[in-house]
N, C-alpha and C positions, 0 to 999 in steps of 0.2 A: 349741429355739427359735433364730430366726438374725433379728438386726436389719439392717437395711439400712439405711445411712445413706448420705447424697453424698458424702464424703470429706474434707469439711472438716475443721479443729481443733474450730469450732465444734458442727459435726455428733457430732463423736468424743467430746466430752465432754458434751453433751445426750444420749449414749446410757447416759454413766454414771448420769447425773440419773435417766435413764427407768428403769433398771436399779434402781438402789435404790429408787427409788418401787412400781414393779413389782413386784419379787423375784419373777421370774420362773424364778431357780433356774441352771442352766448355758445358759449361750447365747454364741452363736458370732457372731461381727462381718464381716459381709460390703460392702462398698460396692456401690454401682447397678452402678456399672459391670464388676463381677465374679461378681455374685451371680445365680445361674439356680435359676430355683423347684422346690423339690419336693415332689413332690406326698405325702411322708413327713415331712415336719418343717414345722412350722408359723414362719413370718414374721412380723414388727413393721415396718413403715415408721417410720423417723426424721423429726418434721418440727422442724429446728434454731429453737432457742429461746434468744437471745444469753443470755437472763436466766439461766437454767436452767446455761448453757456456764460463763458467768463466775462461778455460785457454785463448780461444781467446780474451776475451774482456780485460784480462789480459795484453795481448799481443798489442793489440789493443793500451791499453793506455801507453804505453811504446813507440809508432811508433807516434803519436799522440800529438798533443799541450792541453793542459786544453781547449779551443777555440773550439777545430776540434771536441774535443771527445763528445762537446755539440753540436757542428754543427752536429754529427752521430745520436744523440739520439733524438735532435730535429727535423732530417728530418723522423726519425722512427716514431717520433709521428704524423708527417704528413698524415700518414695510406694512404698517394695517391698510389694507388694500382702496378702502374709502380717504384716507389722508394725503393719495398722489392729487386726488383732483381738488381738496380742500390747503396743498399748498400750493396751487397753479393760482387757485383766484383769491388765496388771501398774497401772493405775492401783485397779480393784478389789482389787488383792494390798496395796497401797500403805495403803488406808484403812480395811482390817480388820486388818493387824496394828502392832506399834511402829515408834516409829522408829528408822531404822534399816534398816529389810527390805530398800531400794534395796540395800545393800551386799551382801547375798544371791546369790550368781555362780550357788548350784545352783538357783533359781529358771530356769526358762527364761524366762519371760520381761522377766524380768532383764540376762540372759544376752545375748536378740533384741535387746533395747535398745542394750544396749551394743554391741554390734558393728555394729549398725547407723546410732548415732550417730558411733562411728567413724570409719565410712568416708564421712559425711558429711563431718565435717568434714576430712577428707584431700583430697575432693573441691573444700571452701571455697578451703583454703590453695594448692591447684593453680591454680584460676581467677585467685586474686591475683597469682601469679606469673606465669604465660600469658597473661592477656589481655595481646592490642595492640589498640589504638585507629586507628584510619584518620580522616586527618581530610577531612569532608566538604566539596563546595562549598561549603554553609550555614553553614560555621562550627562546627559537631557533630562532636564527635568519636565517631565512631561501633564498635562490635563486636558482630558475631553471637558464639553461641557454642549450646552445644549439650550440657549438662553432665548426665553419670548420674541427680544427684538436683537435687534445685529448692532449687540454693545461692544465688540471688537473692536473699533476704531475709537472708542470711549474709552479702554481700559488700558489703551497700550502704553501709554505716558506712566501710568501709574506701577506696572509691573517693569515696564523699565526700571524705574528712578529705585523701588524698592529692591528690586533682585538682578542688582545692575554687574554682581559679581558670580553670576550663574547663567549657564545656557538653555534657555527652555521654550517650551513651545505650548500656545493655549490655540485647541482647536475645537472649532464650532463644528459638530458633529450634525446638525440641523442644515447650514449652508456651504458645508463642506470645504471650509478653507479655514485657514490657520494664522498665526503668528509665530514667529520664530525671531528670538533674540540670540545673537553669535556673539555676544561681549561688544560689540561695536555698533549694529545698527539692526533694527527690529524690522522681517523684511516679513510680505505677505507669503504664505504656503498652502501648496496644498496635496493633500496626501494619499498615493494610490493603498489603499490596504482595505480589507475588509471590514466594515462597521462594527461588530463585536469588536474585535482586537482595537481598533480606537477609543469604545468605550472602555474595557479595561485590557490593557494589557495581561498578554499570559506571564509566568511564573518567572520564565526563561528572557523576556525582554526587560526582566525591572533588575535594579543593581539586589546584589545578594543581601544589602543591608536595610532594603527596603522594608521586608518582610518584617523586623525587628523592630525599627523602627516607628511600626504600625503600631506592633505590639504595644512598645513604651506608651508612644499615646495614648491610647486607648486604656491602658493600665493609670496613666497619670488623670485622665478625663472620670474616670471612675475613682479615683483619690480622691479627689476635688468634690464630686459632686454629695451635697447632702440631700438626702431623700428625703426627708423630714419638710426641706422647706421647695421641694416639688411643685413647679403651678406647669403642668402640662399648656394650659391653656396660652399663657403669656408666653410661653417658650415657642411655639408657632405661630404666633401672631410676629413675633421677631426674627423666627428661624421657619418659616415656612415650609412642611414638608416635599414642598418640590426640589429644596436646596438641600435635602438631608443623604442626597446619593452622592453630593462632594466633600463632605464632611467622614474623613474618616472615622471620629468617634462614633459615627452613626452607623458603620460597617461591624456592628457586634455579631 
């Protein structure tokens, strides 16, 4: 048996619901967007039920450490396409045996969790550090970006709390939707414009002091740096060149 659901949290956890109501026996967790019919194994469509979502995940955090229940959420965000059907049945693994079982490493999926929560949050603590902000004509401080997994919902507490007296917006240029903080509350976005212009804005939408203010960096980041004591190598090991197109010093 193979359930199909849309990919949601919500989705994902109405399949647990559906699952235990069912007992349908072993079944395999596919999303729409992955899943191709066959004409040897029989299919369930998911149709998400908030009611249904929020008794499991209810349940969930009761079996669950504050720890695990981000390690759940953060391998979800992973979207690695093998990890939707390895949290269905490490959630099913979860609520048939004690507590406890989370700590079980020889579990695989266990195991898929954790490495994949991981490297989630590897991903979170990078964008903290890498994003720059461009400030726009409008007063917006503005940043594409473009990150592995959908650390969006990870990073927003943190650009709050730090640039709590600036209006700006971090858009993921990969799942096409944004952040937008108004000085008051940091609200989901998303942006009709064509993808160049998201990735950098033209000349004409950044404030006039923009441009100078590149400058300075860039002139200060070359101050600083002494060539002498140069290790190309440790410098991307900590600065990865995939993160080197948010970094302005790296826009020589």
């Amino acid at each position: 048996m193979i359930y199909v659901f849309d990919g949601s949290l919500e989705g994902l956890l109405t399949t647990v619901f559906e699952w235990y109501e069912r007992k349908p026996g072993e079944v395999i967790l596919r999303t729409e967007k992955f899943y191709q019919p066959d004409a040897f194994t029989e299919s369930f469509p998911i149709q998400n039920d908030r009611t249904k979502a929020d008794r499991v995940w209810a349940a969930l955090q009761k079996k669950l450490s504050k720890e695990w229940v981000r390690k759940f959420y953060c391998a979800y965000l992973s979207e690695i396409p093998e990890i939707f059907n390895s949290l269905f049945l490490f959630t099913i693994y979860i609520f048939q045996n004690p507590a406890g079982a989370e700590k079980n490493y020889g579990n695989d999926h266990v195991l898929a969790l954790s490495k994949a929560a991981k490297s989630v949050e590897r991903e979170k603590h990078r964008m903290e550090a890498f994003i720059r902000f461009q400030h726009t004509a409008d007063g917006i401080f503005y940043c594409g970006i473009d990150p592995d997994f959908n650390v969006l919902p990870l990073i927003l507490n943190h650009f709050k709390n730090r640039y709590a007296d600036q209006k700006w917006i971090i858009y993921d240029l990969k799942r096409h939707y944004g952040l937008f903080y108004d000085l008051t509350v940091v609200e989901e976005i998303t942006i009709e414009i064509n993808l160049q212009a998201l990735k950098q804005p033209a000349a004409h939408q950044l404030n006039e002091k923009e441009e100078l203010y590149a400058h300075l960096w860039k002139d200060y980041f070359k101050s600083t740096n002494i060539v002498s004591r140069k290790n190309t190598k440790l410098h991307i090991k900590h600065v990865p060149k995939r993160y080197w197109k948010y970094l302005t010093e790296k826009q020589l």
